[in-house]
C-alpha positions as CSV (number, residue, x, y, z in Angstrom):
1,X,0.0,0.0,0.0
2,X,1.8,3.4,-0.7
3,X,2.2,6.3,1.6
4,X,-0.7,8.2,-0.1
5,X,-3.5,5.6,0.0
6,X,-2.3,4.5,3.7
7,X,-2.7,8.6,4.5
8,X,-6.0,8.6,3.0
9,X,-7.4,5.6,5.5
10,X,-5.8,6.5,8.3
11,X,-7.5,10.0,7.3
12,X,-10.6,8.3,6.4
13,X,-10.8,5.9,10.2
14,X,-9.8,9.2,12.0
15,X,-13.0,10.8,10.4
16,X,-15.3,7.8,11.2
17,X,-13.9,8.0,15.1
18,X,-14.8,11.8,15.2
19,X,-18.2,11.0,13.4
20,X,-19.2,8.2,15.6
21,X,-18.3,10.0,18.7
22,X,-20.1,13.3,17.7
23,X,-23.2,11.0,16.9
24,X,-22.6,9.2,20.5
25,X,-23.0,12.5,22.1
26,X,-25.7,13.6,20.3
27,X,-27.7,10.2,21.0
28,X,-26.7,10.5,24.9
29,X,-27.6,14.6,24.8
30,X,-31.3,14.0,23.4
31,X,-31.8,10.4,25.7
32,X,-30.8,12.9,29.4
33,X,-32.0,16.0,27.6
34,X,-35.7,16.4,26.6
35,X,-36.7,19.0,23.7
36,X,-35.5,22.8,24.6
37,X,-39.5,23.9,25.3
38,X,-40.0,21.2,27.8
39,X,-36.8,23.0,29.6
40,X,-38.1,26.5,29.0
41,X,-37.9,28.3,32.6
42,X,-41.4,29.8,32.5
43,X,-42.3,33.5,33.5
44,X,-44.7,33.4,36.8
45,X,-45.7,35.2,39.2
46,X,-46.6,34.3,43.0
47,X,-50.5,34.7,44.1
48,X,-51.2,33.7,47.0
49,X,-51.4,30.2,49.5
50,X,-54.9,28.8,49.4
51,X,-57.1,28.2,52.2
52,X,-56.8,24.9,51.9
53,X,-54.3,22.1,50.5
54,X,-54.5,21.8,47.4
55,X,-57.3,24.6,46.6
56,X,-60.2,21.9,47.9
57,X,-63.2,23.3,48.3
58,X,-63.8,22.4,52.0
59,X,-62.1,20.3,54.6
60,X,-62.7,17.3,57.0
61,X,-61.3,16.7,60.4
62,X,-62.1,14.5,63.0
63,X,-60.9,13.6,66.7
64,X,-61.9,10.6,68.6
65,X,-61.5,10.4,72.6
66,X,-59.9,7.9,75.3
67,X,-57.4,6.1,73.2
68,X,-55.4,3.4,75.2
69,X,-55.1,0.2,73.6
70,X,-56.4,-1.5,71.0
71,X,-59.4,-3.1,72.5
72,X,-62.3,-4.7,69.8
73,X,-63.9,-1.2,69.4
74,X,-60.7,0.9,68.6
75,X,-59.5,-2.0,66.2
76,X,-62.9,-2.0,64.6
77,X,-62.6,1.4,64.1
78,X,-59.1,1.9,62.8
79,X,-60.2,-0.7,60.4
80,X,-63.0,1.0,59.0
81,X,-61.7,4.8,58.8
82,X,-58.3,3.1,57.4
83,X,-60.8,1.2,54.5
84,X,-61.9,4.6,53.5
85,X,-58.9,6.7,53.7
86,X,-59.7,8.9,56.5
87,X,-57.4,11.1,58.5
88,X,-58.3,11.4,62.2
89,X,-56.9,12.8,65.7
90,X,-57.0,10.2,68.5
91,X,-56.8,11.5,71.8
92,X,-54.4,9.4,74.0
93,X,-54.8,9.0,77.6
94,X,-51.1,8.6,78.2
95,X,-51.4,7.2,82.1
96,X,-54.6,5.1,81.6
97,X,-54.6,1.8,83.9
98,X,-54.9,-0.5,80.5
99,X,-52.2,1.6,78.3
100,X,-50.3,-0.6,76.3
101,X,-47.9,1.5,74.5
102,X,-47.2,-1.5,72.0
103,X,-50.6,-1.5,70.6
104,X,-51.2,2.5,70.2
105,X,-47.7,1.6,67.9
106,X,-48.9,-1.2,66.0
107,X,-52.2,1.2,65.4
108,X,-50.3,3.9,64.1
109,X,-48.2,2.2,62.2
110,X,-51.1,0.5,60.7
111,X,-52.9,3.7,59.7
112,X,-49.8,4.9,58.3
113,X,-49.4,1.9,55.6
114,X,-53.0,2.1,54.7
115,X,-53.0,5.5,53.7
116,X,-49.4,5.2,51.7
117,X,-51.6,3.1,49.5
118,X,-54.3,5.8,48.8
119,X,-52.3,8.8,48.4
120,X,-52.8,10.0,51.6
121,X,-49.9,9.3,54.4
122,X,-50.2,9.3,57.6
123,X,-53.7,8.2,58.3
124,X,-53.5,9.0,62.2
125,X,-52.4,11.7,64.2
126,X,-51.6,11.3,68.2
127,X,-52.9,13.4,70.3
128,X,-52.9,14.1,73.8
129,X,-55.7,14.0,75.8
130,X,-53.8,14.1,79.6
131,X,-52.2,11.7,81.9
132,X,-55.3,10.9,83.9
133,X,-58.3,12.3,81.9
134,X,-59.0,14.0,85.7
135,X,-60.2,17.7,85.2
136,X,-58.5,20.5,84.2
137,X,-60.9,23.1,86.1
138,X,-59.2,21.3,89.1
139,X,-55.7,21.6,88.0
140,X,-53.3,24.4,89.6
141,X,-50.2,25.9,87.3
142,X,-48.6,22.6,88.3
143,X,-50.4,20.0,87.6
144,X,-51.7,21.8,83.9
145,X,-47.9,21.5,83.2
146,X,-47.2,17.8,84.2
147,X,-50.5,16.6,82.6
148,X,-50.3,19.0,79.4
149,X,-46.6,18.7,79.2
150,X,-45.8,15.1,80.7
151,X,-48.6,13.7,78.5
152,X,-46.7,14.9,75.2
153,X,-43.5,13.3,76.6
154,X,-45.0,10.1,77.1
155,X,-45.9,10.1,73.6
156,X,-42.7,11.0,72.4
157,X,-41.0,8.7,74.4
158,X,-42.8,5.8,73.9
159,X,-43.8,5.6,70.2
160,X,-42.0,6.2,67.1
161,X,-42.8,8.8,65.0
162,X,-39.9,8.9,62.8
163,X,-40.6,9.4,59.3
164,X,-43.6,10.8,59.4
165,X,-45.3,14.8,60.0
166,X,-45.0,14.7,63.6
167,X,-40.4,14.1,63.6
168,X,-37.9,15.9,62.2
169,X,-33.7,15.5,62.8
170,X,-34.9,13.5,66.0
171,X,-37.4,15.8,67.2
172,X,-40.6,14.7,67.4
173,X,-43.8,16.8,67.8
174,X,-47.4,16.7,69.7
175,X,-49.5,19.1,68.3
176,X,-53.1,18.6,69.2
177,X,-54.6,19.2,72.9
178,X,-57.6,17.0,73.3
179,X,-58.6,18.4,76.6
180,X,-60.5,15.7,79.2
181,X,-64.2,16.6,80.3
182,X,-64.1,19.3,77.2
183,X,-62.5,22.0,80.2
184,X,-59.9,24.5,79.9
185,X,-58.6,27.5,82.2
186,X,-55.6,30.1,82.1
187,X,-53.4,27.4,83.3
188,X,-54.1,25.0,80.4
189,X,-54.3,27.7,77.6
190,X,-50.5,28.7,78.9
191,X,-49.2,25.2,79.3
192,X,-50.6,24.9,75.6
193,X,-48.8,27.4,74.1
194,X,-45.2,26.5,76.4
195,X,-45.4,23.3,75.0
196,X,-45.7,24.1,71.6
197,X,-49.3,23.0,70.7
198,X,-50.6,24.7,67.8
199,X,-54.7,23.5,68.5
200,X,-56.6,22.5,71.5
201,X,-59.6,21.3,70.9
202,X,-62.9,21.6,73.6
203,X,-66.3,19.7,72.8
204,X,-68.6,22.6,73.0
205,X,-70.3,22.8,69.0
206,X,-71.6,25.1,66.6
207,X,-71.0,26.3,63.4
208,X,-68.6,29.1,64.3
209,X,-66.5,25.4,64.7
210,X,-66.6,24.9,61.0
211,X,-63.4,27.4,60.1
212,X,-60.4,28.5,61.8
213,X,-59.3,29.7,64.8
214,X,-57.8,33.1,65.3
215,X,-54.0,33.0,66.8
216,X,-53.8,33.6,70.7
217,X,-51.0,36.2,71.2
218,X,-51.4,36.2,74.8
219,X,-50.9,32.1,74.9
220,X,-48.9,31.7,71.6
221,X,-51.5,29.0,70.1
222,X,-54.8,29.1,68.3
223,X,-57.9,29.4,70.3
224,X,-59.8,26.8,71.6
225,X,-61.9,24.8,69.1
226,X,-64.6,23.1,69.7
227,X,-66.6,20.4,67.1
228,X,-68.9,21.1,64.4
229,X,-70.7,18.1,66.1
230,X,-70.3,15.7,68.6
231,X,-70.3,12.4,66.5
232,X,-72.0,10.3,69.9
233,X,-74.8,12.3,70.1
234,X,-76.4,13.1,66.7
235,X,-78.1,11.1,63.4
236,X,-76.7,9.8,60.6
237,X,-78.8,12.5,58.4
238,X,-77.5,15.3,60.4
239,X,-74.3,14.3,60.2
240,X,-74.3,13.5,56.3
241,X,-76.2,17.2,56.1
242,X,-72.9,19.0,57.7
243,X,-70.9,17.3,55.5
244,X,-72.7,18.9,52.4
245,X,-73.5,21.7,54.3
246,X,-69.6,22.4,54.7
247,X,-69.2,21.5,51.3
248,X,-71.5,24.6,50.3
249,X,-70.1,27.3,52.2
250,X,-66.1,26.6,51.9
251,X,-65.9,25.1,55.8
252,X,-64.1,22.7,57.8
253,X,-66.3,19.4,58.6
254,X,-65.0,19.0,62.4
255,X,-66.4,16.8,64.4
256,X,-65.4,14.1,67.5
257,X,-66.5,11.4,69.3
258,X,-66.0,8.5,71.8
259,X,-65.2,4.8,69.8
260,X,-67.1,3.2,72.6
261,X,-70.0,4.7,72.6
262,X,-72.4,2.5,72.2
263,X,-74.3,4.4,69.3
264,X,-70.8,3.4,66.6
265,X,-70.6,-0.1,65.3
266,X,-67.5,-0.1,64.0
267,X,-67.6,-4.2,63.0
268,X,-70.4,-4.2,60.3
269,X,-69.9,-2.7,57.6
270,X,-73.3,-2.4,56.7
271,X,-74.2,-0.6,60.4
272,X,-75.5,3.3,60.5
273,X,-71.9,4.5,61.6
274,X,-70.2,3.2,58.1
275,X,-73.0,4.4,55.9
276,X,-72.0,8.0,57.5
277,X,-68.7,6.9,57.0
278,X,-68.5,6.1,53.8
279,X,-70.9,9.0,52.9
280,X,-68.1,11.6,54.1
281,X,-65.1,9.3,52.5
282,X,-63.4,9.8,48.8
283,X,-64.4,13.1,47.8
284,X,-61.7,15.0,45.8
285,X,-63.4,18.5,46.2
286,X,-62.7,17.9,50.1
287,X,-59.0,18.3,51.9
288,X,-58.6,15.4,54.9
289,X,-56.8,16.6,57.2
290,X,-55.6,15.9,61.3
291,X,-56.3,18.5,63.8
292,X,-52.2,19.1,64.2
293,X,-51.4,18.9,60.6
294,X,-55.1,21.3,59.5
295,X,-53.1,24.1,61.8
296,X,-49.6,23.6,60.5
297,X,-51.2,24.3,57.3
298,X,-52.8,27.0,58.2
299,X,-49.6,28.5,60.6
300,X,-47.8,28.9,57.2
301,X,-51.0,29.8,55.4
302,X,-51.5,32.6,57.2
303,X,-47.8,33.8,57.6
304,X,-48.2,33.6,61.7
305,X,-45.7,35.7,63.4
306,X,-43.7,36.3,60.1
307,X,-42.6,33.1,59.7
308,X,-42.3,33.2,56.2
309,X,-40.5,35.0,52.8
310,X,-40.9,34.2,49.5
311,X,-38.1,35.7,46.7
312,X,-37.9,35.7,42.8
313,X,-34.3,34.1,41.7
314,X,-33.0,34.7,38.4
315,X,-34.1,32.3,36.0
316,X,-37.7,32.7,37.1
317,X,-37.0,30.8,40.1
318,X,-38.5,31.5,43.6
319,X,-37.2,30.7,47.1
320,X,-39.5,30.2,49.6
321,X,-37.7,30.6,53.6
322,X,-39.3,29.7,56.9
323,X,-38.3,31.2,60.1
324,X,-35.3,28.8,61.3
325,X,-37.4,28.7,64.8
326,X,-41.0,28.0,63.8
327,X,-39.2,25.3,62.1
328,X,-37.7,23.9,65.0
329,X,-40.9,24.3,67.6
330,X,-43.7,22.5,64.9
331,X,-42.1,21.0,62.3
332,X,-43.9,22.1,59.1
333,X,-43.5,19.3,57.5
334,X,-47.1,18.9,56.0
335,X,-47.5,20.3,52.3
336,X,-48.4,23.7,51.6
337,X,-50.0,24.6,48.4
338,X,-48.4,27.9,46.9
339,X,-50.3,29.6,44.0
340,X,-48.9,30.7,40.7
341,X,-49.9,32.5,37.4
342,X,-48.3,30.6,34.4
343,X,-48.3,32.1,30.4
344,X,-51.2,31.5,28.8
345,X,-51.6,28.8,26.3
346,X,-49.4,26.1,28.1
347,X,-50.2,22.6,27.0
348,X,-47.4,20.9,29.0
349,X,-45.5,22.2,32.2
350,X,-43.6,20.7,35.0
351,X,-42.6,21.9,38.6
352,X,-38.8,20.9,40.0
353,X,-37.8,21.4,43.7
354,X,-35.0,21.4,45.6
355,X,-34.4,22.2,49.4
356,X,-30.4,23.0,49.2
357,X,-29.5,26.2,46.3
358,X,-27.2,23.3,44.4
359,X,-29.0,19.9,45.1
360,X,-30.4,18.6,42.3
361,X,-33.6,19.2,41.0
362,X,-36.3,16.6,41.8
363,X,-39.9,16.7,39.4
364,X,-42.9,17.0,41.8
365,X,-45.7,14.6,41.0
366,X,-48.8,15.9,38.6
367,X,-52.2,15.4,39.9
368,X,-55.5,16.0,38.6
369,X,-59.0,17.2,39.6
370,X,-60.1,13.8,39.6
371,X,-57.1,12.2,41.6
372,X,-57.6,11.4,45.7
373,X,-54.9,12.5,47.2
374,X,-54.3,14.5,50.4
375,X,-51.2,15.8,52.2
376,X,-48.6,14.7,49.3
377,X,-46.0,16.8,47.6
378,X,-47.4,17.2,44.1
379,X,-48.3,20.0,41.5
380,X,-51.9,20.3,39.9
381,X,-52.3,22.7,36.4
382,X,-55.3,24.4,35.7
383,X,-54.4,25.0,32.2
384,X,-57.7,26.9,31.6
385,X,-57.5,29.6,33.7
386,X,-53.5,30.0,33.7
387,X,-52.5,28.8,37.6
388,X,-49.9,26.1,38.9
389,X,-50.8,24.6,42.6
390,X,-47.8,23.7,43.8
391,X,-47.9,21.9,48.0
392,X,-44.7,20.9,49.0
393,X,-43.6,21.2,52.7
394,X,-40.0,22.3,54.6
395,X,-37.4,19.7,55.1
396,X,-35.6,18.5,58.0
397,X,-32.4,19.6,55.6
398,X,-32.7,23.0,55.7
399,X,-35.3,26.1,56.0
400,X,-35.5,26.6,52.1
401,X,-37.8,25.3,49.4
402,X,-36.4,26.4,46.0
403,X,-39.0,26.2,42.9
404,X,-38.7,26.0,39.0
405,X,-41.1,26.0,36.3
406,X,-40.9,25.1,32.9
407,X,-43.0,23.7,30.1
408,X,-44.1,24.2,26.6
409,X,-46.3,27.8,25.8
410,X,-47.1,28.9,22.5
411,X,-46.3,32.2,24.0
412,X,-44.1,33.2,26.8
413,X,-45.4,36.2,29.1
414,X,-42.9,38.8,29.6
415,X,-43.0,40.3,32.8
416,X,-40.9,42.5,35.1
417,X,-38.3,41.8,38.1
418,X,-40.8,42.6,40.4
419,X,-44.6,40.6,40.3
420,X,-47.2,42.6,42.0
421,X,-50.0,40.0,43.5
422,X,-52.9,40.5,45.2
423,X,-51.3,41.3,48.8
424,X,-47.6,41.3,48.0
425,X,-44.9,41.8,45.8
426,X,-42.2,39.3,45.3
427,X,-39.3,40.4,43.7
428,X,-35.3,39.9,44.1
429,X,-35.2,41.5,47.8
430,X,-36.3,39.0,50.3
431,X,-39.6,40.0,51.8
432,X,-41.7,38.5,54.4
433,X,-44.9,36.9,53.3
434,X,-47.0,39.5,55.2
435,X,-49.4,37.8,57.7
436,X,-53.2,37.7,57.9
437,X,-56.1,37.2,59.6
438,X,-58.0,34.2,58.4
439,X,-61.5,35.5,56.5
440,X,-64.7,34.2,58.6
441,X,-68.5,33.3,57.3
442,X,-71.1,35.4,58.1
443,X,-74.3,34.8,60.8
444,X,-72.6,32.2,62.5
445,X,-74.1,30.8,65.6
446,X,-72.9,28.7,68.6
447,X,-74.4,26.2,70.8
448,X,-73.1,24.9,73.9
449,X,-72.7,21.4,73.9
450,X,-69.9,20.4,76.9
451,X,-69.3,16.7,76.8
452,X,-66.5,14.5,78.2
């Protein structure tokens, strides 16, 4: 072979090398990369955090009394609500003579895996409802600390909470007061709010129960909440009625109960109690929530002591801080769902998180109308009218949530360094998310309804 032609194929293998590796990289660039629009950092603009997760319409939260162990009624119980995907609150009794700490873990834990399955962790809350169930009209400053306090700590020590909304870098958190006899005083209102309770919950009734509670300054917690209804006591058409009556005017279903009462029957599931059950259960318009988790929502929702900042990044990015305390004291775990405008005539759009400035970005979930899903990071688009609902919750990583969103529009808005919303502006300089007082319905009424 002479010099030239042994040139030209050296020239010519040198050239398919180059070729085949230019191809390779094009191949592995559009496998890891997809098309530029779907990568297309969108223009938005902050709005607002809804009432309630998600944007639901209304809400559901129940509380149930004098938990110790499971005897045939509790199991019965947990059985049912867990078949149907409802959250619930039950009030532990944290000194009882029968507590066995074993089975209130084998409940929870129970709950917990039922309601993986369905969308919607974390089935059942603890909460406490004293050492002794004595009453707390009787109680000096002391004794409202050891029961209000200790109870919380026997929780905490005894069960495991790890990996759910109630523990975070080894802390974990009781955040719902279920008082005994349905009493309270100065005592227990300020042992409340020592101890870090965000709700404690009374049995009187009425429907001035059917929305949130105003934040106690004076006792750094909400004020006392009673029930909607007291679950014992009433019919299965009354209760079915406040369901759809909540459902009507934007409210929170709230109601409690005693499992032994003889009026439940928890082990047929053709009885009066699951036919109210099931009547309430499965309804996507409707946010199900625990009493602890409703008010961590609604801590962040409504910005309480300026616990919050939201910032626009470049790149159409936002930052969203929480105060490095209020973090500490509740947790904050539970989802929040933040509100955004998107460009108009968006087809296809994603939302990416990160809690560290340089982690990697990590796709949050799409959900739809018609999913059932409840206190899950995920991102819903309402195409139609232009909005993003994005509920994602803090980490036990850091104080920061960091958010991108990009998709395909036919047309990208162009807007300014600075996006004025409704009641803010968010723009490059940090500013706190400024706090509110929650909106109430009008002509409410209350009736006194004291029960144990």
């Amino acid at each position: 072979m002479s010099p030239m032609i042994k040139k030209i194929e050296q020239f010519r293998k040198a050239l398919l090398i180059v070729i085949i590796i230019i191809v390779t990289i094009l191949v592995v660039w559009r496998f890891f990369r997809l098309p530029a629009q779907y990568f297309q950092a969108l223009d938005v603009s902050f709005v607002d955090i809804t009432d309630y997760y998600d944007d639901r319409t209304f809400a559901c939260t129940m509380s149930w009394d004098d938990f110790f162990a499971n005897t045939r009624n509790f199991e019965d119980m947990f059985g049912m609500l867990n078949s149907y995907d409802l959250t619930y609150t039950m009030g532990v009794i944290t000194e009882h003579a029968e507590i066995r700490w074993s089975d209130i873990q084998d409940a929870f834990d129970w709950a917990q895996r039922n309601g993986t399955k369905a969308n919607t962790p974390y089935l059942m809350e603890l909460g406490s409802h004293s050492k002794d169930h004595s009453f707390p009209t009787g109680w000096d400053n002391a004794t409202a600390y050891d029961q209000i306090w200790g109870s919380a700590m026997e929780i905490k020590g005894n069960i495991t909470l790890d990996g759910s909304f109630w523990a975070m870098n080894r802390t974990e958190y009781v955040l719902a007061w279920i008082e005994p006899w349905g009493q309270y005083s100065a005592y227990t209102r300020k042992a409340c709010g020592d101890y870090y309770y965000l709700t404690d919950r009374d049995t009187f009734g009425g429907l001035s129960e059917t929305y949130w509670k105003l934040w106690d300054s004076e006792y750094g917690s909400y004020e006392v909440w009673g029930a909607y209804y007291d679950a014992d006591r009433v019919s299965n058409l009354t209760l079915k009625n406040g369901f759809d009556w909540c459902y009507i005017n934007r409210r929170i279903f709230n109601i409690y109960g005693h499992p032994n009462n003889a009026k439940h029957v928890w082990d047929n599931p053709k009885s009066h109690t699951a036919d109210w059950i099931k009547y309430i259960s499965g309804n996507t318009s409707c946010w199900y929530a625990h009493h602890g988790t409703l008010y961590s929502y609604h801590f962040i929702e409504t910005n309480q002591s300026g616990a919050l900042w939201i910032k626009a990044l470049e790149n159409n990015e936002f930052q969203i801080t929480v105060n490095s305390t209020a973090h500490k004291l509740y947790g904050l775990s539970y989802p929040v769902t933040y509100k955004f405008n998107i460009p108009s005539a968006c087809s296809t759009a994603n939302v990416y998180y990160r809690h560290r400035q340089r982690g990697n970005w990590i796709k949050l979930p799409t959900k739809t109308p018609a999913d059932f899903f409840n206190g899950i990071a995920a991102c819903r688009f309402d195409f139609n009218n232009s909005k993003v609902y994005i509920s994602i919750g803090f980490s036990d990583i850091s104080d920061d949530i960091y958010l991108k969103i990009t998709g395909k529009c036919s047309s990208v808005n162009q807007m300014g360094p600075a996006y004025k919303c409704s009641n803010l502006v968010v723009s490059a300089v940090a500013g706190a998310f400024p706090s509110r007082a929650p909106r109430r319905g009008r002509n409410e009424t209350s009736t006194q309804n004291k029960g144990e």
